[in-house]
C-alpha positions in Angstrom: 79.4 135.3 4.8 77.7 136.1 1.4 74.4 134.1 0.4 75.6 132.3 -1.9 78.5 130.7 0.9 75.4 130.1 3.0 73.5 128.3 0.7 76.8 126.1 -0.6 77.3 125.3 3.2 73.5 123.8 3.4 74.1 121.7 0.6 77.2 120.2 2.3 74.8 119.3 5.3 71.9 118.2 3.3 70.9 114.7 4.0 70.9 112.4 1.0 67.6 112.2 -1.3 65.8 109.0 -2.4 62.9 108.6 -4.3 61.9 109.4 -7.9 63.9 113.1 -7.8 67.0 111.9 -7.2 70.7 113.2 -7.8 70.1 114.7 -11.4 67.0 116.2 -10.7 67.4 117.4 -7.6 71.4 118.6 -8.3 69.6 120.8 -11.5 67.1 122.6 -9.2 69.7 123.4 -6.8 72.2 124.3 -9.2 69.3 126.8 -10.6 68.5 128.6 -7.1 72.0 128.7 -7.0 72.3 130.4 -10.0 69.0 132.7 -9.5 70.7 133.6 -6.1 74.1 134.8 -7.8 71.5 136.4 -10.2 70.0 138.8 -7.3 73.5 139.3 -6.9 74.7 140.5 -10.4 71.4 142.4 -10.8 71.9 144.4 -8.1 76.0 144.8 -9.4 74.8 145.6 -13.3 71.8 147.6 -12.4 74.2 150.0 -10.4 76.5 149.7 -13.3 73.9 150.8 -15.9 72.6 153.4 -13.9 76.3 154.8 -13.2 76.5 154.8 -16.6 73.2 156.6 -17.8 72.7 159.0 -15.1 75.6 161.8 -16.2 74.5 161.3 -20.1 70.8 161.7 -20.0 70.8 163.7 -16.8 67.4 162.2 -16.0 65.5 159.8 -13.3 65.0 156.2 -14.6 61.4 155.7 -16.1 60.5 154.0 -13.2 60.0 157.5 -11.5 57.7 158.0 -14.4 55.6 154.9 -13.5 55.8 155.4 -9.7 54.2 158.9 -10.4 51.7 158.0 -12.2 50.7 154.9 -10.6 50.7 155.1 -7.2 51.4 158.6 -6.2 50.7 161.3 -8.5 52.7 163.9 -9.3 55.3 164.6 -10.9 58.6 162.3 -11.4 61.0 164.9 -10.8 59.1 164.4 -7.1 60.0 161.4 -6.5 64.0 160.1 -7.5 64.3 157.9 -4.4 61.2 155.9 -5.1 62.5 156.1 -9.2 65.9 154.7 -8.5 64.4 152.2 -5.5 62.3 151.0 -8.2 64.7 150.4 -11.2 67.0 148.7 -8.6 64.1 146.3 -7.4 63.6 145.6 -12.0 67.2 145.3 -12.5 67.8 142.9 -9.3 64.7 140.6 -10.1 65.5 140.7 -14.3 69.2 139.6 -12.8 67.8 136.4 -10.8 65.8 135.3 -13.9 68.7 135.5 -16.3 71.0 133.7 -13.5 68.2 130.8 -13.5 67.8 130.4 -17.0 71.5 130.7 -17.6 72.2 127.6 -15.7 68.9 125.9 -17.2 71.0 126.5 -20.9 72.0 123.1 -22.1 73.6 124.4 -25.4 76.6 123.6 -26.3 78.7 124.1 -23.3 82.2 124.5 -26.3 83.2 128.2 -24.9 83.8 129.4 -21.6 80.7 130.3 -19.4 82.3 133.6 -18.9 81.7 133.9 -22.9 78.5 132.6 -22.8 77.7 135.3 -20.0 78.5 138.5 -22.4 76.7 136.6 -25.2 73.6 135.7 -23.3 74.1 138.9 -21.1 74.0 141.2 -24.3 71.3 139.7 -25.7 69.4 139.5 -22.9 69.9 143.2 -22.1 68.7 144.0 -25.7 65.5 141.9 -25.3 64.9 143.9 -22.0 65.5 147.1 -23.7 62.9 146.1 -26.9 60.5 145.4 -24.1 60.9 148.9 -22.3 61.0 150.9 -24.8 58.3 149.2 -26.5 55.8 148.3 -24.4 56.9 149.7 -21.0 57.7 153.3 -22.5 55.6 153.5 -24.9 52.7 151.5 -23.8 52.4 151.7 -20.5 53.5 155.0 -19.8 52.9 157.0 -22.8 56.9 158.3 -23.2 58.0 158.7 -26.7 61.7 158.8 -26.9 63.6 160.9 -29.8 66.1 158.9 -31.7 69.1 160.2 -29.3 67.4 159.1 -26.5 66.5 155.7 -27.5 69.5 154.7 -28.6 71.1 155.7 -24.9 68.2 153.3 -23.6 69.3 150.4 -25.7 73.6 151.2 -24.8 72.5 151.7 -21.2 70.5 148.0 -21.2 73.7 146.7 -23.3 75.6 147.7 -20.6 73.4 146.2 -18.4 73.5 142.7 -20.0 77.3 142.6 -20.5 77.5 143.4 -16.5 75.0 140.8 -15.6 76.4 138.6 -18.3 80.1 138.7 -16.9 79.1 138.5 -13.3 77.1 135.6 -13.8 79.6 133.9 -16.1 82.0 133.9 -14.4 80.7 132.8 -11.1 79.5 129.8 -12.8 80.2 126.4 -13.7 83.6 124.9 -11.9 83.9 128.5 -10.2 83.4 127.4 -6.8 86.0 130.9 -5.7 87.0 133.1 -8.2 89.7 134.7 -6.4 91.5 131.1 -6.5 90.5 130.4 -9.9 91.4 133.9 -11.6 94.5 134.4 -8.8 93.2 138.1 -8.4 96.0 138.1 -4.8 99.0 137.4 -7.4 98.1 140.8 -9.1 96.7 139.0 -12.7 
């Protein structure tokens, strides 16, 4: 039973709520845990995804190896790629529960599907975390200048990052309630 199947299952036994934060209220928040939870989920799905992606082109540790080196151990990063890659799952899966909340706290205009919105959030979502690395997390924090090859490998591997998380959450989203049913994956489509 996945966590989300849990937490769908102690909805249906909830008692009913009275008071001032009734049904809306109270359906929003739980509709945004549920989201934050799928979140954790397609974090931990994208981050895998990105790092699947960057690992054979760069042929380098995550810069969280950096910053675990010279934070709390010492050392050099090449010393520590368990602790590097622990790290940059632990950022990818939290970065994926905030975008799953706020995703389901969007009240745009709800005129495309939510697996659309998902790659459009997603990729601009990714972006924004890659400005933020490379700016102040790289550059900042941990003193790592990238050349322009480099950079520009960051920012495709966090785009790829975005569109995963983006496309996971989207389309475990809004009316979704099992994909399998809903996109017939056991008729072959």
């Amino acid at each position: 039973m996945s966590v989300s199947d849990h937490f769908r299952r102690l909805q249906s036994t909830s008692e009913p709520r009275e008071g001032p934060d009734t049904d809306e209220t109270q359906s929003r928040m739980e509709h945004t845990v549920s989201a934050a939870v799928r979140g954790l989920q397609a974090g931990l799905i994208a981050t895998l995804i990105m790092t699947a992606f960057r690992l054979p082109i760069l042929r380098s540790l995550p810069p969280s190896a950096n910053f675990w080196a010279q934070y709390v151990t010492g050392g050099d990063p090449e010393e520590h790629p368990v602790a590097g890659l622990v790290l940059h799952l632990a950022y990818g899966i939290q970065a994926g529960a905030v975008f799953g909340a706020l995703f389901a706290l969007q009240d745009a205009e709800r005129s495309i599907e939510p697996e659309q919105r998902g790659l459009v959030w997603g990729s601009v979502y990714g972006m924004a975390l890659s400005a933020f690395g490379s700016q102040f997390m790289l550059k900042e924090l941990l003193d790592i200048r990238l050349d322009a090859d480099e950079l520009a490998l960051f920012h495709a591997g966090h785009l790829v990052y975005g569109l995963s998380l983006g496309a996971w959450i989207g389309s475990r989203t809004e009316g979704v309630e099992d994909p399998e049913e809903e996109y017939e994956y056991g008729d072959g489509n």
